[in-house]
C-alpha positions as CSV (number, residue, x, y, z in Angstrom):
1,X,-37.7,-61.5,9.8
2,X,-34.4,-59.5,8.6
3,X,-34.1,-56.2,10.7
4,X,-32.0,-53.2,9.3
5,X,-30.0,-50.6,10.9
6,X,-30.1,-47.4,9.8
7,X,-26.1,-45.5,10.3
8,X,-26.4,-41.6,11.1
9,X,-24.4,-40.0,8.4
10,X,-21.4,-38.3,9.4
11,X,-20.4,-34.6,9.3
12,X,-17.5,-32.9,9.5
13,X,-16.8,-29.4,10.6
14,X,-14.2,-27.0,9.0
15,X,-13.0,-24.6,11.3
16,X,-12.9,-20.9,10.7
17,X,-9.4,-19.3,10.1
18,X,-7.8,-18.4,13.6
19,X,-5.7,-15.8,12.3
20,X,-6.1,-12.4,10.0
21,X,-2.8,-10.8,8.3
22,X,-2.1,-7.7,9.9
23,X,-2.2,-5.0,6.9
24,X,-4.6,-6.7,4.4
25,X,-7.2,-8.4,7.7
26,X,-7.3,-11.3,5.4
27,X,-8.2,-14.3,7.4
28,X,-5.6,-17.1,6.9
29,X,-5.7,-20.6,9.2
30,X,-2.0,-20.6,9.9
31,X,-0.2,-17.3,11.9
32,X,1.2,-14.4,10.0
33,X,5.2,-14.2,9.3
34,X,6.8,-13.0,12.6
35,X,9.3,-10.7,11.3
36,X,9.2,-6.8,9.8
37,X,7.9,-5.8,7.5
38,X,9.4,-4.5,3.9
39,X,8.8,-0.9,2.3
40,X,9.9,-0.7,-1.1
41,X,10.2,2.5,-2.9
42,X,9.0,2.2,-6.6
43,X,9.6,4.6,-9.5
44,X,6.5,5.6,-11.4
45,X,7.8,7.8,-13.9
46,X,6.5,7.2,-17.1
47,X,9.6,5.6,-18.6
48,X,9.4,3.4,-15.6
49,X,5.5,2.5,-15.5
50,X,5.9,-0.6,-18.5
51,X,8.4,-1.9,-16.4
52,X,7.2,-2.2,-12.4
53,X,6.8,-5.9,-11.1
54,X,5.4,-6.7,-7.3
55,X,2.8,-4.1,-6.9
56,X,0.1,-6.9,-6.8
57,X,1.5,-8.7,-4.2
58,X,1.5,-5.7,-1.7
59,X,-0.7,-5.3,1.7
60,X,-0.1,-1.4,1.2
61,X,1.0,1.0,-1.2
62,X,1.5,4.7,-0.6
63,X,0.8,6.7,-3.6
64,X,2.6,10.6,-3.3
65,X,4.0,13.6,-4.9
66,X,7.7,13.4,-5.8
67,X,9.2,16.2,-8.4
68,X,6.9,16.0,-11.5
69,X,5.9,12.7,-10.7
70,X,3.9,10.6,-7.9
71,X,6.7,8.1,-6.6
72,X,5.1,4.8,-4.3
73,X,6.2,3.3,-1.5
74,X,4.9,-0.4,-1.1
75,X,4.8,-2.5,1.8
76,X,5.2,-6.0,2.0
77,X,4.4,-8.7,4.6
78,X,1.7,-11.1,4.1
79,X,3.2,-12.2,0.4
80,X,6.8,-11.4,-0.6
81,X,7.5,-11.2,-4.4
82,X,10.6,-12.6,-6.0
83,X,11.5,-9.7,-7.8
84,X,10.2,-6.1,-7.4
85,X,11.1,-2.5,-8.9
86,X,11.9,-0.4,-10.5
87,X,13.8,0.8,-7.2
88,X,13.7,4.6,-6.7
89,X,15.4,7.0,-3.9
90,X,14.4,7.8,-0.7
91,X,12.6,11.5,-0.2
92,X,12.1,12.8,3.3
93,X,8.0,12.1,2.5
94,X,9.1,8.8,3.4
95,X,9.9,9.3,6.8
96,X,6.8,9.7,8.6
97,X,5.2,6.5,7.3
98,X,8.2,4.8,8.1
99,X,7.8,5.6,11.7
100,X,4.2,4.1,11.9
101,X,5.3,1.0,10.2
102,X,6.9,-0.9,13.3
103,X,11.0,-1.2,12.0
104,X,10.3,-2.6,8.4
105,X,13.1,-2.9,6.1
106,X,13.5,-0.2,3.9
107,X,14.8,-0.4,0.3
108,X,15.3,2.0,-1.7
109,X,17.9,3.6,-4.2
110,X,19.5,5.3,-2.3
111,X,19.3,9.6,-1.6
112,X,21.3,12.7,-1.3
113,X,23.7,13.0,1.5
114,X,20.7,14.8,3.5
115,X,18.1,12.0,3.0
116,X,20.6,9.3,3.9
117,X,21.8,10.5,6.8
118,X,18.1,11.3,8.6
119,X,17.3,7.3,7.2
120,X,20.2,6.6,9.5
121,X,17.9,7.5,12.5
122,X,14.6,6.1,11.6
123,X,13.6,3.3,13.2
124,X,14.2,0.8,10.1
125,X,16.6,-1.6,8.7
126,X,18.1,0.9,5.8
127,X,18.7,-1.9,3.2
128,X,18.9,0.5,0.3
129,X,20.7,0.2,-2.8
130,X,24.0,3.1,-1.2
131,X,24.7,0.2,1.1
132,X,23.8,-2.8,-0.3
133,X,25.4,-4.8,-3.5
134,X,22.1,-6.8,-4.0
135,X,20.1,-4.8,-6.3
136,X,20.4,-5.3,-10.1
137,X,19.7,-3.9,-13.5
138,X,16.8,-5.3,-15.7
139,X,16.2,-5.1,-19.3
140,X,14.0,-3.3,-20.8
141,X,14.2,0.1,-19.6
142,X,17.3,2.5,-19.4
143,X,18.9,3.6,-16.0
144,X,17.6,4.9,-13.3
145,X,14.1,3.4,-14.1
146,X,15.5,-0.4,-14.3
147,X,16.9,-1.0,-10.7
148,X,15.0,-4.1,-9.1
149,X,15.7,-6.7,-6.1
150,X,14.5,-9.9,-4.7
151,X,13.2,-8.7,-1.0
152,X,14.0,-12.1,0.3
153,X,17.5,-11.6,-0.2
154,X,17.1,-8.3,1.8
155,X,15.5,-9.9,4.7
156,X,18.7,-12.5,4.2
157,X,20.5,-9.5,4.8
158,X,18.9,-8.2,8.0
159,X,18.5,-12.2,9.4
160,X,17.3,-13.1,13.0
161,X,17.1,-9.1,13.6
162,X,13.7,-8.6,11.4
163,X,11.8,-11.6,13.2
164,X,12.9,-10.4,16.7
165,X,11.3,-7.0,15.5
166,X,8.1,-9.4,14.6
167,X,5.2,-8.4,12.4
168,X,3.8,-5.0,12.2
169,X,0.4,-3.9,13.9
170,X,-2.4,-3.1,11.7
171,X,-2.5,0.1,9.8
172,X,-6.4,0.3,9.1
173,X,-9.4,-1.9,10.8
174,X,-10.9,-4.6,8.6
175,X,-14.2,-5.3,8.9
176,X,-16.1,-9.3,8.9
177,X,-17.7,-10.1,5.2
178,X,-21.2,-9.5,6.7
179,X,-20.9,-5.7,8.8
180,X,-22.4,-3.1,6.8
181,X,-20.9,0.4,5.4
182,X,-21.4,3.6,7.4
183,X,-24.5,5.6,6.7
184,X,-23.9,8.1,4.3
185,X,-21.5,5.0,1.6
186,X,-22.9,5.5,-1.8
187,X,-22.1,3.8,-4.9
188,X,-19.6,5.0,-7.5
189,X,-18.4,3.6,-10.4
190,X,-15.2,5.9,-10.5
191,X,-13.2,8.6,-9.0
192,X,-10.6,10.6,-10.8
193,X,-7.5,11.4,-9.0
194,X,-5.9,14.7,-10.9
195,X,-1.9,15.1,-8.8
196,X,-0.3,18.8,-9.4
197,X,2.2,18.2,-12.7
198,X,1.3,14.4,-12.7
199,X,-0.3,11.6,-13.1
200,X,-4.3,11.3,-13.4
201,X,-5.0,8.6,-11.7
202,X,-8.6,6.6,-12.2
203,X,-10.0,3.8,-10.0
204,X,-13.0,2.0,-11.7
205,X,-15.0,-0.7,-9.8
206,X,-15.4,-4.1,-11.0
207,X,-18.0,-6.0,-9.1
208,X,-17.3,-9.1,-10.7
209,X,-13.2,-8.7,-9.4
210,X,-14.5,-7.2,-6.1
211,X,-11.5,-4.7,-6.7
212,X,-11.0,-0.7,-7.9
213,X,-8.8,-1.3,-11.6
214,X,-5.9,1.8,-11.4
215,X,-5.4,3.5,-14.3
216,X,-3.0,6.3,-15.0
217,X,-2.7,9.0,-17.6
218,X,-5.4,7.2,-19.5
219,X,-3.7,3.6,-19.4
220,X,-4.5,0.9,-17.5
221,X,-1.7,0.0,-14.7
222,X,-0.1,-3.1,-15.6
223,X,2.0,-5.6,-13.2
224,X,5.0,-6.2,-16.3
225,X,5.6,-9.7,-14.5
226,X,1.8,-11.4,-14.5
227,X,-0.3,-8.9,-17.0
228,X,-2.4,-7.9,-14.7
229,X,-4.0,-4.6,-14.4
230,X,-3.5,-3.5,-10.7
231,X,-6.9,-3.7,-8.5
232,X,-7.1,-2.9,-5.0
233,X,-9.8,-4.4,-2.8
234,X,-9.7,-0.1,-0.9
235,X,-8.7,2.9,-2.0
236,X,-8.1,5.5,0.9
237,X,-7.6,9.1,-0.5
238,X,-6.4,11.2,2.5
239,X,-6.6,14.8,1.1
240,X,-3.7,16.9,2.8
241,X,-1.1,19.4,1.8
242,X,2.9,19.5,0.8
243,X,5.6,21.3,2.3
244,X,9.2,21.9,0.6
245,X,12.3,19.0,1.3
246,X,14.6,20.3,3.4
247,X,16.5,18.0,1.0
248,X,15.9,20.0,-2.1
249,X,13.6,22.8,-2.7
250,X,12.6,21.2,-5.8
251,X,11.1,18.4,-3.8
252,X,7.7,18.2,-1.9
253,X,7.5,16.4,1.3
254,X,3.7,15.3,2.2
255,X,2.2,15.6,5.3
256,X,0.9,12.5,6.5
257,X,0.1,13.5,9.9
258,X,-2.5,15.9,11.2
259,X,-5.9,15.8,10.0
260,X,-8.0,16.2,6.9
261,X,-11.2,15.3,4.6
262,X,-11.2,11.6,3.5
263,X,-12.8,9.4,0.6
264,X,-12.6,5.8,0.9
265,X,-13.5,3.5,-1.8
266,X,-14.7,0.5,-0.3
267,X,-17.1,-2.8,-2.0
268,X,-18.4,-0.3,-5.2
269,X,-19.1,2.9,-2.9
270,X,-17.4,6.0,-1.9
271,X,-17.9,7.5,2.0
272,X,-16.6,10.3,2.7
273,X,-15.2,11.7,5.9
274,X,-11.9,12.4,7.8
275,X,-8.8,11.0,8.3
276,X,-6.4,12.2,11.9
277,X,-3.0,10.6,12.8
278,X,-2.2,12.2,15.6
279,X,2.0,11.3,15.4
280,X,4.0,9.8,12.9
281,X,4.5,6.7,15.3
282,X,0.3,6.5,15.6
283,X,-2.4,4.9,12.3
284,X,-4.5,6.8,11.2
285,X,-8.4,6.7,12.4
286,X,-10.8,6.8,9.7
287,X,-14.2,8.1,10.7
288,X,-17.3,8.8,8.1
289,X,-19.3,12.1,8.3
290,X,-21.5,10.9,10.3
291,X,-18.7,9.7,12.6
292,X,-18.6,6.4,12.5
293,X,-15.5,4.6,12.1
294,X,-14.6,3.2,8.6
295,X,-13.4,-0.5,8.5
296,X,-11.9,-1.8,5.0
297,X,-12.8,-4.9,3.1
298,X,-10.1,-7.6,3.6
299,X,-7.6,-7.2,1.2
300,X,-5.4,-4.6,-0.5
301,X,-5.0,-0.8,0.3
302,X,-3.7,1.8,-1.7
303,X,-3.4,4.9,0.5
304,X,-3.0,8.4,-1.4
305,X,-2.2,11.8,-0.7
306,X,-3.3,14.3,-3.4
307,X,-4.5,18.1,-2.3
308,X,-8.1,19.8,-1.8
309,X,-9.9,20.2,-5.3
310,X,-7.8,17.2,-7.0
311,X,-10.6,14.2,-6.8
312,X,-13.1,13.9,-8.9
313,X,-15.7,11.5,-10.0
314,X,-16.3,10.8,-14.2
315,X,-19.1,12.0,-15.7
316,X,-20.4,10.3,-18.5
């Protein structure tokens, strides 16, 4: 009689990703770039705004008051663009954040004779356009809004110092896929952001994306280079106050550290709470009304500063 053997079927077991990048906590199964950092000041004046390339591809962008106009600073690490800009100058705002950032390269266009010299003491490689020959003009745009640069060339410039400086530490905590919002999240579909002189920002949630889709000054916020209208998995909207440059008394310098109320826009909801960093070389802590701490969805951050009574949510 004819006997048969039965074979257990086999299985195979992916294992989990070992390793999360430090400013997005996205989990990746190979270990994060060990060198610095890159913060990139970008012009968003209006003449500029057609024009900016790279946003997309940042773990963090700083949104904040310049004269008349919000300038960005955006930092890269876990993805590096081949081409990003427009390049603006430096403005003592800058300096603060550069200090938490753990020595990133910073490019920029350049600043007065004030600026330059206090980037001379910051703990950063100053790879800005007053030093460096790499940057270039595009097309498209007239001068100053049309000054761009490949930021792997700048970390050609800097070489085996940026990796012995290693990656940065996290700015924010990330939270795993299944953790739950504080108590007290609530779902939004929009908040308005309303800057003194310029621009309205919106952020509207797409669930199907997963991300908040920018808009400013009624337009959506376009990457020039892919198409694509910006989206950030958070938005952190630390409300605070500015102060006057001791560059130029034209120009408003943000306070970054200290205290203040918070909104975070987080997976389609909106909790609310405060925000301390208690030095310039410290991150911030997040914590909810109720006091818990906030933890971000995986991803990108956009982190801005606007002033009491400037958020609001749509109606309608």
């Amino acid at each position: 009689m004819p006997t048969t053997t039965t074979t257990a079927p086999t299985t195979t077991t992916t294992a989990p990703p070992a390793f999360t990048d430090p400013l997005t906590g996205m989990p990746r199964f190979d270990e994060p770039a060990s060198r610095a950092a890159i913060a990139v000041k970008f012009d968003n004046h209006p003449n500029a705004r057609p024009h900016q390339v790279g946003l997309p591809s940042a773990d963090l962008v700083f949104d904040l008051r310049a004269e008349g106009v919000t300038r960005f600073m955006a930092v890269f690490h876990s993805e590096v663009p081949g081409e990003v800009g427009p390049v603006r100058s430096s403005r003592t705002s800058d300096f603060d954040l550069l200090r938490g950032l753990d020595s990133p390269l910073y490019a920029s266009s350049g600043g007065n004779a004030y600026v330059m010299g206090e980037v001379g003491a910051l703990p950063v490689f100053p790879v800005t356009n007053q030093t460096r020959r790499e940057y270039y003009r595009g097309e498209g745009a007239s001068a100053p809004h049309n000054l761009y640069v490949d930021p792997e060339v700048l970390y050609g410039v800097v070489g085996d110092a940026a990796v012995e400086v290693g990656a940065p530490q996290p700015w924010f905590d990330y939270r795993p896929t299944d953790a739950v919002l504080p108590t007290g999240a609530r779902p939004v579909d929009a908040i308005e952001i309303d800057f003194t002189n310029s621009p309205t920002v919106d952020f509207a949630w797409d669930a199907e994306l997963g991300v908040w889709l920018r808009s400013q000054d009624g337009v959506a916020h376009i990457d020039a280079a892919t198409g694509v209208q910006i989206g950030p998995e958070n938005v952190v909207i630390m409300i605070t106050t500015y102060g006057t440059s001791a560059a130029d008394a034209s120009s408003p310098e943000v306070r970054s550290t200290g205290s203040g109320e918070l909104i975070v826009l987080s997976e389609g909801h909106r909790i609310d709470g405060t925000w301390e960093r208690t030095s310039a070389e410290a991150k911030p802590v997040l914590l909810s009304s109720t006091g818990e701490p906030i933890a971000l969805t995986p991803g990108q951050t956009w982190v801005l500063y606007p002033e009491s009574g400037q958020v609001t949510e749509p109606t309608g």
